[in-house]
MDTraj code that builds the backbone (N, CA, C; nanometers):
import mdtraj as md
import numpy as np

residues = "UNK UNK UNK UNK UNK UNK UNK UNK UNK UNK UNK UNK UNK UNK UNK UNK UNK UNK UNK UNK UNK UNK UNK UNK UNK UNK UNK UNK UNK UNK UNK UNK UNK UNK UNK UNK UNK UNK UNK UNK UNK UNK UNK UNK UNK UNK UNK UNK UNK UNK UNK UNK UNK UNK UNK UNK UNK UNK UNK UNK UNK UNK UNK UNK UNK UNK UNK UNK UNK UNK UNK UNK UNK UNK UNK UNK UNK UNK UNK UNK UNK UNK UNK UNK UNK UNK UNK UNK UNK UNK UNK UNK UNK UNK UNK UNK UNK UNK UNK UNK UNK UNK UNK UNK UNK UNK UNK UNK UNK UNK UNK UNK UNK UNK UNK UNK UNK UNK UNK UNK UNK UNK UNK UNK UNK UNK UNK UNK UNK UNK UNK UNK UNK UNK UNK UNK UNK UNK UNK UNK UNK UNK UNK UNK UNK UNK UNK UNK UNK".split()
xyz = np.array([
    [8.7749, 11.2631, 11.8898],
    [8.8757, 11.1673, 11.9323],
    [8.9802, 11.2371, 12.0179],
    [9.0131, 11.1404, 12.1314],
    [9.1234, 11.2422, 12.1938],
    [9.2352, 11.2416, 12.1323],
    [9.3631, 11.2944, 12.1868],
    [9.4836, 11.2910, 12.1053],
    [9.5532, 11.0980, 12.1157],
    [9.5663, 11.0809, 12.2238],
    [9.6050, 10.8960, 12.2432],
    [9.5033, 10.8350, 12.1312],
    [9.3985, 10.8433, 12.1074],
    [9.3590, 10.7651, 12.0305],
    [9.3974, 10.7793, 11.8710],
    [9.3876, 10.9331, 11.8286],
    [9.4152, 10.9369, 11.7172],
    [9.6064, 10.8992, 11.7170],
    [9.7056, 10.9289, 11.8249],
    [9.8633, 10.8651, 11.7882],
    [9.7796, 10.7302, 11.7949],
    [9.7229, 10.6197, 11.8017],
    [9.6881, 10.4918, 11.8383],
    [9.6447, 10.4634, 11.6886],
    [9.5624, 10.5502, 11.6392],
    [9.5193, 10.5241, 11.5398],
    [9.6453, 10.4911, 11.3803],
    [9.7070, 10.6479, 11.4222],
    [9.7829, 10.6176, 11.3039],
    [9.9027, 10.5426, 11.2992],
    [9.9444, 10.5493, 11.4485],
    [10.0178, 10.4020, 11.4561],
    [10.0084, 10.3116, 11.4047],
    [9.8878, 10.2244, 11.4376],
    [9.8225, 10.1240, 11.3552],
    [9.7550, 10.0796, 11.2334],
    [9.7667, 10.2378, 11.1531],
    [9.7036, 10.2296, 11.0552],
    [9.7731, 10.2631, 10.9581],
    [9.7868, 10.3849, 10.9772],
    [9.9088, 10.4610, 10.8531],
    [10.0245, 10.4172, 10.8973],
    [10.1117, 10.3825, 10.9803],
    [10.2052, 10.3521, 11.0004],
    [10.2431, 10.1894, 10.9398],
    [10.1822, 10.1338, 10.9372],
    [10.1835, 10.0094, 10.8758],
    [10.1432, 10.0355, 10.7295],
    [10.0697, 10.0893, 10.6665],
    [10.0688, 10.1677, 10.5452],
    [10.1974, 10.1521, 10.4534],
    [10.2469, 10.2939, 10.5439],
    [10.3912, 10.3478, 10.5170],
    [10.4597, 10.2186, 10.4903],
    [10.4829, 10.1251, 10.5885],
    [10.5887, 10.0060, 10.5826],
    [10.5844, 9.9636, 10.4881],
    [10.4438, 9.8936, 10.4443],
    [10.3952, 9.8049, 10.3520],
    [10.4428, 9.8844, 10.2054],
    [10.4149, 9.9956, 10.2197],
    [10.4629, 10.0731, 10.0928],
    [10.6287, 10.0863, 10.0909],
    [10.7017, 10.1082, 10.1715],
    [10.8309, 10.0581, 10.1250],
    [10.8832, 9.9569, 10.1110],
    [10.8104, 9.8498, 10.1629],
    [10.8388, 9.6812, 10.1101],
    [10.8420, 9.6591, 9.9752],
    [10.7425, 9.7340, 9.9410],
    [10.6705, 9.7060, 9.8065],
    [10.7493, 9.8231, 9.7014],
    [10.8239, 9.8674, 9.7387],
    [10.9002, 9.9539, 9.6706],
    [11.0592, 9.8973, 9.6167],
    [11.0878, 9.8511, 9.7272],
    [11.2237, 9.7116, 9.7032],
    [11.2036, 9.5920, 9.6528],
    [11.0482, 9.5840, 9.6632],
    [11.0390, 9.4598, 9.5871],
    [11.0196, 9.4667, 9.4223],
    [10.9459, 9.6020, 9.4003],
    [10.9645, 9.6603, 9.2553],
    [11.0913, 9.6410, 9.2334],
    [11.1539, 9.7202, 9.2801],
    [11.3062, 9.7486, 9.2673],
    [11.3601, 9.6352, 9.2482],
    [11.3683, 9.5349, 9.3402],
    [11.4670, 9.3468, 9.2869],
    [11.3755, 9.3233, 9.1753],
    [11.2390, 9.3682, 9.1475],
    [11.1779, 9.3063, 8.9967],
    [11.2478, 9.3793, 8.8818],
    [11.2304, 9.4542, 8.8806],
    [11.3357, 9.5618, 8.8003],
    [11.4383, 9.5329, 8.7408],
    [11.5288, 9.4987, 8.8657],
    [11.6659, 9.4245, 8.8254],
    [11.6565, 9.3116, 8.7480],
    [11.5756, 9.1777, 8.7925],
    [11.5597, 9.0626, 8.7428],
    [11.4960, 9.0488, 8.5801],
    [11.4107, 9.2023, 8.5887],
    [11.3646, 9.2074, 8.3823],
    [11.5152, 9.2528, 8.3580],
    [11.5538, 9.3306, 8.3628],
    [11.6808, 9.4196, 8.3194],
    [11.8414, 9.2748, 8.2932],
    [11.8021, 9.1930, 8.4014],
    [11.8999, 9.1068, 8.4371],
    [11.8753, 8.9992, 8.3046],
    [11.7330, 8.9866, 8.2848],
    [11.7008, 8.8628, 8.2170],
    [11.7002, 8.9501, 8.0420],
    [11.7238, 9.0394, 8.0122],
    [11.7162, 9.0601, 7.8500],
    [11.8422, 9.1050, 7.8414],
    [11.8911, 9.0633, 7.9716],
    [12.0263, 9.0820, 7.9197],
    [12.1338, 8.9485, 7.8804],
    [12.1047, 8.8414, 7.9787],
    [12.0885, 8.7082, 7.9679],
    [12.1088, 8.6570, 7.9272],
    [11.9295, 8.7042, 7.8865],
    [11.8579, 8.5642, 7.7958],
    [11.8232, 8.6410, 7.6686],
    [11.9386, 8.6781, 7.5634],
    [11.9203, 8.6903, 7.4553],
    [11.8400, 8.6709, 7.3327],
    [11.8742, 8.5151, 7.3550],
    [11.8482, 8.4409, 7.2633],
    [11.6798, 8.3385, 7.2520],
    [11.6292, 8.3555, 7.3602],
    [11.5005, 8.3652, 7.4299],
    [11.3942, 8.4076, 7.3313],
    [11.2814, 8.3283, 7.3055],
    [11.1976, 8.3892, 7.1844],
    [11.0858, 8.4956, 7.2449],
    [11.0819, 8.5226, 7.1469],
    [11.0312, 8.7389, 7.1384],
    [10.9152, 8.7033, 7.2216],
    [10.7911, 8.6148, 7.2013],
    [10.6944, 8.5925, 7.2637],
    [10.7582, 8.6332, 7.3934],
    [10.8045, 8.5322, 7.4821],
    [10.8769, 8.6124, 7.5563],
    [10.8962, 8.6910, 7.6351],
    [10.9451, 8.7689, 7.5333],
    [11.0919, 8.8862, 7.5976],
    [10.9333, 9.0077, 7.6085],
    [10.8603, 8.9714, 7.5168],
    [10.6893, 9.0725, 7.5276],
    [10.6366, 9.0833, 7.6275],
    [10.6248, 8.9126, 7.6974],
    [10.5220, 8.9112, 7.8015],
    [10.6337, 8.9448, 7.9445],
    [10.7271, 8.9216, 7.9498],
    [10.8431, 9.0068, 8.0058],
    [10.8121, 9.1862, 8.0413],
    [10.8371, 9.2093, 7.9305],
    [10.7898, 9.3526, 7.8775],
    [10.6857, 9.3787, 7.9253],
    [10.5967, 9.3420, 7.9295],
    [10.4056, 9.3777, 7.9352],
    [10.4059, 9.3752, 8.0954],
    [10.4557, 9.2274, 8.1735],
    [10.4502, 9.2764, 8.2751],
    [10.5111, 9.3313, 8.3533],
    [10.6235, 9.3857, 8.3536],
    [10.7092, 9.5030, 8.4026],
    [10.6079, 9.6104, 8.3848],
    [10.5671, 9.6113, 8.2739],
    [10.4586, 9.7976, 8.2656],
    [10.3563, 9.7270, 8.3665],
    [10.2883, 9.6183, 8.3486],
    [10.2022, 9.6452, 8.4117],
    [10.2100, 9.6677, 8.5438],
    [10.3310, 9.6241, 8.6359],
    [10.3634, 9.6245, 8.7276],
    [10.4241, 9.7978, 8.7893],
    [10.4840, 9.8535, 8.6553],
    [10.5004, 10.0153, 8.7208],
    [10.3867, 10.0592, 8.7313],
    [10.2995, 10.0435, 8.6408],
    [10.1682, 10.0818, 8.6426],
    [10.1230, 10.0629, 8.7656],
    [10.1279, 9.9429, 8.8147],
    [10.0492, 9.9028, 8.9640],
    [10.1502, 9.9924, 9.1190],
    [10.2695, 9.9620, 9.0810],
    [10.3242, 10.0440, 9.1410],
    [10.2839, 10.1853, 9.1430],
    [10.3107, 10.2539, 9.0311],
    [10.2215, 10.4180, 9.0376],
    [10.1452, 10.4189, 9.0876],
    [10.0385, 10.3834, 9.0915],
    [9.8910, 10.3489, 9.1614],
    [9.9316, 10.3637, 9.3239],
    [9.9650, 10.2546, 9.3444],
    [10.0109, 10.2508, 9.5121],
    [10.0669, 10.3564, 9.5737],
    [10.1747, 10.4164, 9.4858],
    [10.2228, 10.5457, 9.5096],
    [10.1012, 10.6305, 9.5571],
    [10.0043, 10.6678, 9.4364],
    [9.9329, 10.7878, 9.4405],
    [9.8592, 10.7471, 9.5929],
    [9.7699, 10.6304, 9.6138],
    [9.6798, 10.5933, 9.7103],
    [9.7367, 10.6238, 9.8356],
    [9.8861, 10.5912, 9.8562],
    [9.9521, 10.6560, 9.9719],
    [9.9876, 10.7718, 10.0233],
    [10.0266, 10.8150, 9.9193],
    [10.0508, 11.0033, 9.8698],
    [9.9435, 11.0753, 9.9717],
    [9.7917, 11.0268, 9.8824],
    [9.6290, 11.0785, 9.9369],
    [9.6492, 11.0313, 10.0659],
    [9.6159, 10.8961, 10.1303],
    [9.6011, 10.8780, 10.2558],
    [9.7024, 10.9331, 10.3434],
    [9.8376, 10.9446, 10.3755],
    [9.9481, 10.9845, 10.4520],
    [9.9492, 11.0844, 10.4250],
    [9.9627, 11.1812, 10.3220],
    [9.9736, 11.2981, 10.2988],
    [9.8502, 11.3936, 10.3313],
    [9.7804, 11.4028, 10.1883],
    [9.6791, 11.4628, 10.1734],
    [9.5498, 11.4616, 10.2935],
    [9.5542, 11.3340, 10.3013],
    [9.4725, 11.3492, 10.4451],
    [9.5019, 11.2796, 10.5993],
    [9.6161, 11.3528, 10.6122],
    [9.6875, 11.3342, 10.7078],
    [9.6466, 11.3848, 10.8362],
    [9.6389, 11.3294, 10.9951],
    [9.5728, 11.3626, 11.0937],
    [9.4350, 11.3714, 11.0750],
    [9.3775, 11.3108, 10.9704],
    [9.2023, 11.3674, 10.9573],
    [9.1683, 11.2053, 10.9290],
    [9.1501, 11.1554, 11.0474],
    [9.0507, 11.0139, 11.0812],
    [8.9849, 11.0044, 11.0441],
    [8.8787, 11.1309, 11.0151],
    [8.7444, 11.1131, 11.0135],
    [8.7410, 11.1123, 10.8354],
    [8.8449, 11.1992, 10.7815],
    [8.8044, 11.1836, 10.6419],
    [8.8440, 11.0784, 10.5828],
    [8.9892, 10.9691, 10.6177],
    [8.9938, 10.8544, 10.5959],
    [8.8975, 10.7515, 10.5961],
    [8.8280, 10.7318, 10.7440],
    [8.7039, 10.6497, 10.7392],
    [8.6412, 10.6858, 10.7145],
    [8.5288, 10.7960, 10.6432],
    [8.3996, 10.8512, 10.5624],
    [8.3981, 10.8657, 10.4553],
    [8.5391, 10.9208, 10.3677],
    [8.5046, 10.9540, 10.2395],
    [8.5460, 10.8398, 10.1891],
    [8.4615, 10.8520, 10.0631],
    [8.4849, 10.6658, 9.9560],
    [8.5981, 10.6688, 9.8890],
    [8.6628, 10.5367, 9.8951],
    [8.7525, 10.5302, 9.8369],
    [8.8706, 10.5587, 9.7128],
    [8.9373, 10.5946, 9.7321],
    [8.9928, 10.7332, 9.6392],
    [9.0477, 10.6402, 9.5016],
    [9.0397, 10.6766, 9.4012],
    [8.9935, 10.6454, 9.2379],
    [9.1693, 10.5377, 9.2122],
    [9.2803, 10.5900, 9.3043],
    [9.3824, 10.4776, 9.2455],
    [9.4032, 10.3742, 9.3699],
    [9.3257, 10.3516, 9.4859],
    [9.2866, 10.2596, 9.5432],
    [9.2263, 10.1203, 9.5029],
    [9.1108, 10.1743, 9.4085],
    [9.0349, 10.0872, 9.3822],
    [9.1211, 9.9793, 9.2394],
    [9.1913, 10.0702, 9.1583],
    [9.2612, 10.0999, 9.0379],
    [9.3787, 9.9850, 9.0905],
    [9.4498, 10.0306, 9.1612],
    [9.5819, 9.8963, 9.2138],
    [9.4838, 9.7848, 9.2707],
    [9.3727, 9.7933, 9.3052],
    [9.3111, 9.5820, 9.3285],
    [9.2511, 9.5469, 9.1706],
    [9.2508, 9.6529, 9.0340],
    [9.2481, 9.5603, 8.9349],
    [9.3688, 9.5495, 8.8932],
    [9.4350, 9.6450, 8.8387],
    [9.5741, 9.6135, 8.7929],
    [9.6726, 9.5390, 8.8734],
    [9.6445, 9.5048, 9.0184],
    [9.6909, 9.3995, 9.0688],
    [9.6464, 9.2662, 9.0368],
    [9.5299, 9.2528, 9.0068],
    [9.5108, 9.1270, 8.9161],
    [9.5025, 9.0619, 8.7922],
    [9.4801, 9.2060, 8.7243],
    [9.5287, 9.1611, 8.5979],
    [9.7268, 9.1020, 8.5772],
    [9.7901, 9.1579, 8.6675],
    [9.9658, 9.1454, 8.6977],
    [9.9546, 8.9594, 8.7303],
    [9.8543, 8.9774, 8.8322],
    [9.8730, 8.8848, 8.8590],
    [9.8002, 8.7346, 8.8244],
    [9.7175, 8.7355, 8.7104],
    [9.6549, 8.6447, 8.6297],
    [9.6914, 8.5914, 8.5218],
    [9.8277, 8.6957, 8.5038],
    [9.9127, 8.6326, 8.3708],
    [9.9960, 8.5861, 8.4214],
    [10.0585, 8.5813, 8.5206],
    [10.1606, 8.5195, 8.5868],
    [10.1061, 8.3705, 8.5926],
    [9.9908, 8.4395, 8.6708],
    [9.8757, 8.2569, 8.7061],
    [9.8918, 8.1718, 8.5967],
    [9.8157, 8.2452, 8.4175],
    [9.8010, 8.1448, 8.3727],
    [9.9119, 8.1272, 8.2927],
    [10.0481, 8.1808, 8.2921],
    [10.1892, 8.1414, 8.2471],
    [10.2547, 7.9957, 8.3412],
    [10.2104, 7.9641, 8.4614],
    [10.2046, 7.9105, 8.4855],
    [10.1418, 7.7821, 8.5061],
    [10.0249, 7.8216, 8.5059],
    [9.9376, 7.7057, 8.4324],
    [9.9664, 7.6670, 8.2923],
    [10.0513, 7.7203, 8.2174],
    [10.0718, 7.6752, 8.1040],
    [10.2486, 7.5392, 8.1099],
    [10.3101, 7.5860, 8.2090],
    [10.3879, 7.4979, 8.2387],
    [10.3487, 7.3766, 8.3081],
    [10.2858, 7.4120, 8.3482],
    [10.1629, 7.2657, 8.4569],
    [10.0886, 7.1777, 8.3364],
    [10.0543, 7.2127, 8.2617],
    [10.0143, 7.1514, 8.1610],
    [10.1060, 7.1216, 8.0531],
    [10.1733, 7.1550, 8.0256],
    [10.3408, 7.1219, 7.9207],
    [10.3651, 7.0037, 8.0350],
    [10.4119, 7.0219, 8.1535],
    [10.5106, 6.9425, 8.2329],
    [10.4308, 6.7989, 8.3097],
    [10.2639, 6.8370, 8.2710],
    [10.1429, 6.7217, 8.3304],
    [10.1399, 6.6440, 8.2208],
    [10.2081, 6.6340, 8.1200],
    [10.1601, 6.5594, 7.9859],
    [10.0458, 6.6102, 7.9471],
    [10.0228, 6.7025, 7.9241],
    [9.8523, 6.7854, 7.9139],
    [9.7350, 6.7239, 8.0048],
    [9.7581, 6.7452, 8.1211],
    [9.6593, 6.6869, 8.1777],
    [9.5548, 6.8336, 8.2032],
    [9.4569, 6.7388, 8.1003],
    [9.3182, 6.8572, 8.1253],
    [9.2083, 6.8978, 8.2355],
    [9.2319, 6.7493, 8.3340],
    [9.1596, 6.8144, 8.4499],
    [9.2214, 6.9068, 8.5499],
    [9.3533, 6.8885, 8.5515],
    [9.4561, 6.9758, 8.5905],
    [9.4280, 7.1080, 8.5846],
    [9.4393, 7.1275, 8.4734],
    [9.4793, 7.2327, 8.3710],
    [9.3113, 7.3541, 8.3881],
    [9.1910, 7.2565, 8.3869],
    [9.0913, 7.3557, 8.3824],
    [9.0514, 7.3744, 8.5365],
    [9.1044, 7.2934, 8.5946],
    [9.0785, 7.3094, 8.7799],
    [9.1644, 7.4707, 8.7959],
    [9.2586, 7.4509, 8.7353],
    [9.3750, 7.5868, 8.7535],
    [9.2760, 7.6919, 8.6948],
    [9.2647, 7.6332, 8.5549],
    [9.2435, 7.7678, 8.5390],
    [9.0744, 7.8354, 8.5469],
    [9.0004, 7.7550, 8.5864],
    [8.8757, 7.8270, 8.6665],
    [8.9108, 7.9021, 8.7483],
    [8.9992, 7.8564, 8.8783],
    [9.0378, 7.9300, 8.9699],
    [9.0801, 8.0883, 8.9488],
    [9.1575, 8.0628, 8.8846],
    [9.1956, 8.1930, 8.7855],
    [9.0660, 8.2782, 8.7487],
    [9.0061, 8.2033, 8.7009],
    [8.8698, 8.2673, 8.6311],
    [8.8109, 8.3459, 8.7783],
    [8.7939, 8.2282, 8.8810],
    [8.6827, 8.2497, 8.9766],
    [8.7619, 8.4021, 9.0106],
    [8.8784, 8.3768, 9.0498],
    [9.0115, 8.5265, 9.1387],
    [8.9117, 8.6683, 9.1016],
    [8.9169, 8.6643, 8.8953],
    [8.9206, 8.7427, 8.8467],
    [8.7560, 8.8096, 8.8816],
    [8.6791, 8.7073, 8.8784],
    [8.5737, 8.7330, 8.9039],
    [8.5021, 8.8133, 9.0453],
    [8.5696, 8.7459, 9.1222],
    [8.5467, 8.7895, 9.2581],
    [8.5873, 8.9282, 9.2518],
    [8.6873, 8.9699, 9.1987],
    [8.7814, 9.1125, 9.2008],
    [8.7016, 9.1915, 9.1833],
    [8.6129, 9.1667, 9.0395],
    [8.5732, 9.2513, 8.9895],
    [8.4343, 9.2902, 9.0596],
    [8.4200, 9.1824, 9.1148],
    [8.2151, 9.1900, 9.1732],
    [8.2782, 9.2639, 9.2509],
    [8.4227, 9.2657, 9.3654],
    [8.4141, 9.3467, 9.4701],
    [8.4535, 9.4825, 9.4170],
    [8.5365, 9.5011, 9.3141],
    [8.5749, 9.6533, 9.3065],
    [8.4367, 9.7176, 9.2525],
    [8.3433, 9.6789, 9.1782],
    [8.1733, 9.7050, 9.1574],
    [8.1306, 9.7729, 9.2328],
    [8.1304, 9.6836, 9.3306],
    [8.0816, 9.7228, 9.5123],
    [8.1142, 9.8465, 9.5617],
    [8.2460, 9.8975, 9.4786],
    [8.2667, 9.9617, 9.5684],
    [8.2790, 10.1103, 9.5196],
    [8.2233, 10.1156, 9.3713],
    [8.2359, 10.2344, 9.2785],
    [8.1259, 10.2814, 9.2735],
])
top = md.Topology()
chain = top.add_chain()
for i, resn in enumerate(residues, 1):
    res = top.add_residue(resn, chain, resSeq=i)
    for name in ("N", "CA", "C"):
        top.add_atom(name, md.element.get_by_symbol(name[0]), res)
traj = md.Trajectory(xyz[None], top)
């Protein structure tokens, strides 16, 4: 590759990377605040709760760590080397943040589907349309992260 292509490359590649990873770093950060904000609050709030509160904040540093490391490897570790970015397989907390990104994000799903159904008068076709979908998300995730191990 000449030199224009590889600045072209990481312009467009790692450089948008980078961004995306400090977006996602402030956006931890306002989540952060908002658990911290809400047990402080919402006291009186039942424990069920203040748990699933709890659970997903970890799961979410968790997913955060992850992202960390995957960026670390790509920008860092294999930095200026194109060729080892596009050839070698995908590095072990890559694959790791597209499950723990959905597991974060399937309890959210069906916490919400649980208000859709409280607030539908229990409406059950509602309710299992949602939550297949959910099902299908989880499913798809997993056939693709398969694929790719």
């Amino acid at each position: 590759m000449s030199p224009v292509l590889d600045l072209k490359f990481l312009n467009n590649t790692l450089g948008a990377t980078f961004i995306g990873y400090s977006i996602s770093c402030v956006i931890f950060g306002i989540f952060t605040t908002q658990t911290i904000s809400f047990y402080h609050q919402y006291r009186s709030d039942p424990l069920k709760l203040k748990i699933l509160v709890g659970v997903v904040w970890c799961i979410e540093f968790i997913h955060q760590t992850v992202v960390t490391h995957a960026v670390y490897h790509y920008l860092v570790l294999c930095f200026g080397s194109a060729t080892i970015i596009l050839m070698e397989p995908l590095v072990w907390s890559f694959v790791t943040l597209v499950v723990v990104g959905t597991i974060s994000g399937s309890i959210v799903k069906f916490c919400s589907i649980i208000r859709i159904w409280r607030f539908s008068n229990h409406n059950k076709m509602v309710t299992a349309a949602l939550t297949m979908a959910v099902f299908v998300q989880i499913g798809w995730t997993l056939g693709n992260v398969m694929c790719h191990l």
